[in-house]
Structures are given as structure tokens and as C-alpha cells.
C-alpha positions, -999 to +999 in steps of 0.1 A: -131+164+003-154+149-021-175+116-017-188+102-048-190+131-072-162+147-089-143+174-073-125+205-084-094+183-073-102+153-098-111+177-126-076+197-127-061+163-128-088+151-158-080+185-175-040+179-172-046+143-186-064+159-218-038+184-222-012+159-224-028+137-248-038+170-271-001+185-269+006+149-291+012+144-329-026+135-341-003+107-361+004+090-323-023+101-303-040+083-283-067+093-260-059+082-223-082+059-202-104+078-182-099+066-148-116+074-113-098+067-079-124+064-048-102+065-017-117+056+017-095+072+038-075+107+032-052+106+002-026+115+028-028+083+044+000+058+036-017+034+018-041+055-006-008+077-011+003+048-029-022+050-052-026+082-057+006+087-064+007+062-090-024+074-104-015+111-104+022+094-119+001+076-151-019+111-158+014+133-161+028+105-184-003+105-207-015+074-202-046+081-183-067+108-174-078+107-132-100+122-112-107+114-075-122+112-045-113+109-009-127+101+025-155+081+010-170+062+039-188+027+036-222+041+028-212+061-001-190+042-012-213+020-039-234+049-050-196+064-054-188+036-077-222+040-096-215+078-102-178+076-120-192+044-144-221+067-152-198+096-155-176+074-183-152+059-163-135+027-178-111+019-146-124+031-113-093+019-088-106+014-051-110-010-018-133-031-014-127-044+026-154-025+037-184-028+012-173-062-004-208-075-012-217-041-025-184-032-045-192-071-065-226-054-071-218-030-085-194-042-110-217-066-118-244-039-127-216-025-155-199-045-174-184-022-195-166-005-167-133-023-151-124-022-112-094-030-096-100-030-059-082-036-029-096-068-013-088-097+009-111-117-017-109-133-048-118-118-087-153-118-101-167-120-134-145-106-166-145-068-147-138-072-112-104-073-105-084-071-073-047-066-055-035-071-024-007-050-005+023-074-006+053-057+010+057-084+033+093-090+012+106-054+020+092-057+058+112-094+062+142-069+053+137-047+073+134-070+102+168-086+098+180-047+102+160-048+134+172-077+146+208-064+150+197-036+165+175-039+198+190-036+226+158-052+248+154-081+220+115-068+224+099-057+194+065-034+186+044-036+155+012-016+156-012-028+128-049-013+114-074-042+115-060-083+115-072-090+079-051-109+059-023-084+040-017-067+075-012-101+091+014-107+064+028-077+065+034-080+102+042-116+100+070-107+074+087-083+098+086-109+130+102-133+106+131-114+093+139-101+130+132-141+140+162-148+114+184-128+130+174-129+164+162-161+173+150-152+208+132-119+200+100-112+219+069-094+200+041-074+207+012-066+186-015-040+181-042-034+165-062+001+165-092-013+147-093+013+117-074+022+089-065+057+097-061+072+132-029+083+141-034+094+174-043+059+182-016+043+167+004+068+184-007+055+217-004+015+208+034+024+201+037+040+235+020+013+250+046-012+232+075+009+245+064+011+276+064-029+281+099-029+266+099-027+227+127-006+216+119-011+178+086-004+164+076-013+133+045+010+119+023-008+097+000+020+104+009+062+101+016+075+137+034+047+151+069+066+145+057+095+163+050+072+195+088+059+189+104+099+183+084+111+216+104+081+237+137+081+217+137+048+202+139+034+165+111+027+141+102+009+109+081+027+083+057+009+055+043+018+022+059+050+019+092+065+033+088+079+063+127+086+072+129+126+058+097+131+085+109+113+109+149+117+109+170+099+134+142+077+143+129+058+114+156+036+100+143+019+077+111+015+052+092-015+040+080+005+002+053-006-018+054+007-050+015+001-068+027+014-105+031-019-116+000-030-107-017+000-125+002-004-151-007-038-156-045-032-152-048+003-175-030-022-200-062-048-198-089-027-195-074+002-228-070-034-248-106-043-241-091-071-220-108-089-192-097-070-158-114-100-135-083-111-117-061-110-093-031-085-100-015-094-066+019-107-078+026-073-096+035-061-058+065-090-055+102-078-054+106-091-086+080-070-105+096-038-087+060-040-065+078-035-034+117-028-017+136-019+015+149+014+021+165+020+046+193+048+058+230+038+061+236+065+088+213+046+112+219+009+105+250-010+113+274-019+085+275-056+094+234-059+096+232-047+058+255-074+045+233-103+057+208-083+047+217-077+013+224-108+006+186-125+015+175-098-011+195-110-039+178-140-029+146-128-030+151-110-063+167-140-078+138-164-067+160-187-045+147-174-017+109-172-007+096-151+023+070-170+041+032-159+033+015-161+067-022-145+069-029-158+101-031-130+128-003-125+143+004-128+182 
């Protein structure tokens, strides 16, 4: 682990990103942007393994060259930031929930330098940019699976902290399951941090225990609270089905690239990066999609299904937006 200087980690990856640009024709080369990921939690965890793996995706095409660092807590976090823009980094990708004041600071501090941060607020000056986690379109989806599914019409979801994006998130799911199944009952959790899976663990056993049957996991560890009772489960961000076989169903993806890609485009043209790159993680941008396995679900849950996402895709359908917590 590393917190706020470069690791042996982040310099292989830096060192592949040259090596890529090198092995070019000098007639088409370009050199890639030199970008730093700062990652709060482990890069195992769901939601930095989305960037990550978007990140580490940009360096092997050529477009960027990343280093990293991971398990930066709230006090390092700004003299984190202030060590990769000294170090010459012209994108340093991030979360702000924690340190927002501080984050703002330090962007403001150099201008030169562009950040795209997670963060429930809005965009400052021309460098501070930010992104919110909008799968709530794949997690609607995956609902309406649900919904044909229970068998106790009671349904778990087992969220980090109530700000907005997780209320959405969770909000999503309760609506697509509502769609279905008008008189479904929910529960929800919250564990009060981003990553502890043991805890989540327990707030799914908790949910099962008072009658859920379906869990949806907006945080890692929930599925393993719905394999050690033998009921279903609904995975987020990432696919959780080839861990978690037989009990995770189906997978609200969020797919970051096209935020990335949209922000390394700003920042390499000497564009302003201060706004908010949200909408990049709609359906319709490829920022987020259901997956889900045809073994577990019921044939006539996926046409109904299938159908609202055509709808989505096509715009004539709008899942609702709802930030407010969810009970």
C-alpha cells in the first residue's frame, strides 16, 4: 500500500505507459497524459476497481501513463493530491466525499493540474471536475428480475453511507422491484463506511433473518451474507456472479471508461476539466448495464425486462432520480 507517494505498483504501470508510447512510429507518437489515481479504499474494492480498471485499461491502450495509490485515508489524502501535481501529474482521478473542502483547495492551489473526483458536489473553477456513480438504470433492471423472483415479496439492500449516489442507487432497485411487484416490502442498511465486508456481511444476515429472500449488495460482502443462508443476491459495479455462483443473479455494472475517456480528452486538449462528467455513466453513453445470468432468472422476468431497457437506451423511458435516503 502506498499513501501519497508513488509506489513500485504505480511505477511499473508509468513504465508500461512509456513503453507503449515509445514502441510507436515517431511520425504518430504521442506522449500519453500522465495520470495519478489516489484511491481511498483498497483497489480491490468494487467501486475503486472500477477505476482502476479503467485506468490500468487507458495505459495498455497508450493513451495515458498511471500510477497509483491506495488506502489513502482522509488525512493524507490532500498532501496525496499535492505530491502527484508536484510530481507532474496532469489528471489526478479521485473522491472527494471525505475531504471535500480540502480536495477544492487543493485544485485551486494548481491550476495547471486537472481532477476528476468522485463527489456528491458540484464542479469548481476551470480544473475541478467531478462524476457521480450512476448505475441506478442497471440496478432498476435488476429489480424487475427481483421482483419475479421472491418468494417472501421482502427485499434486502445493504448500502455504505446514505449520500446521494447510494440513495439512488438503492432507490433504483426498490423501484424496478416496485414495477413488478407492487406490494414488495424493503429493508435497508447502512454500515456507515465504504469498505467493510464483514459488516455488510452481517446487515445482509440481519435482512434475511427478518424475511428478505433477495438482497441487493450495494456494498462488497453482502452476497456472502445471502450464500451462507441460501438465498439470491444482486451484485453492483462489478460482476460478482463467477464468485458468487448460484447466488448472485444478476449485476447492476458500472462501466467508468467513458467518463475517463471523456476527461483525458479535456485535460490532453488543454481543455477546461471543471465540470460535471456525470452523464457519461447513463445507459446511453455505455456508463452503466445489467448483467445478469439466464441460468438463474426466469424466462418470462427477462422479457419485461428487456423491454424497459430498450426504453431506457432509446430515451423513451427515464428511471427516476431519487437522492433522498431511502427507507
Amino acid at each position: 500500500m502506498t499513501t501519497g507517494s508513488i509506489g513500485r505498483r504505480g511505477f511499473l504501470l508509468g513504465s508500461a505507459g512509456v513503453g507503449l508510447a515509445l514502441a510507436m512510429p515517431r511520425a504518430f507518437a504521442q506522449a500519453p497524459l500522465k495520470v495519478a489515481g489516489i484511491h481511498a479504499s483498497p483497489v480491490e474494492n468494487a467501486w475503486n476497481s472500477c477505476l482502476h480498471q479503467a485506468l490500468l485499461a487507458a495505459a495498455k491502450d497508450g493513451k495515458i501513463e498511471y500510477v497509483f495509490s491506495e488506502g489513502v485515508r482522509g488525512p493524507d489524502y490532500g498532501r496525496a493530491m499535492r505530491e502527484y501535481a508536484e510530481g507532474g501529474a496532469k489528471l489526478i482521478v479521485g473522491e472527494s466525499y471525505a475531504v471535500e473542502s480540502e480536495a477544492r483547495q487543493v485544485a485551486g492551489e494548481y491550476a495547471d493540474t486537472a481532477f476528476l473526483m468522485g463527489s456528491s458536489g458540484e464542479p469548481a473553477g476551470e480544473n475541478f471536475g467531478t462524476f457521480g456513480t450512476w448505475n441506478h438504470e442497471a440496478a432498476y433492471l435488476a429489480g424487475m428480475l427481483a421482483g419475479k423472483m421472491s418468494q417472501s415479496g421482502v427485499f434486502g439492500s445493504v448500502g455504505a453511507i446514505p449520500i446521494p449516489e447510494v440513495n439512488m442507487l438503492i432507490n433504483g432497485f426498490q423501484a424496478g422491484v416496485t414495477a413488478v411487484r407492487p406490494d414488495a416490502k424493503h429493508l435497508v442498511g447502512f454500515i456507515g463506511t465504504f469498505f467493510d465486508p464483514p459488516k455488510a456481511r452481517e446487515a445482509g444476515l440481519a435482512q434475511i433473518d427478518a424475511g428478505a429472500d433477495i438482497l441487493f449488495g450495494e456494498r462488497i460482502g453482502t452476497a456472502d451474507a445471502a450464500k451462507e443462508r441460501g438465498v439470491k443476491a444482486v451484485g453492483s459495479l462489478i460482476d460478482y456472479t463467477p464468485r458468487y455462483p448460484g447466488t448472485v443473479f444478476a449485476n447492476a455494472i458500472w462501466n467508468f471508461r467513458p467518463i475517463l475517456d471523456a476527461a483525458i480528452a479535456d485535460a490532453a486538449a488543454g481543455q477546461p476539466t471543471g465540470k460535471n462528467y456525470t452523464p457519461f455513466s447513463l445507459m446511453k453513453t455505455g456508463g452503466n448495464d445489467i448483467q445478469f445470468d439466464t441460468a438463474q432468472v426466469p424466462t418470462e422476468a427477462v422479457g419485461p425486462m428487456e423491454e424497459r431497457r430498450a426504453a431506457i437506451k432509446a430515451g423513451t423511458f427515464e428511471v427516476p432520480m431519487n437522492m433522498s435516503e431511502p427507507g
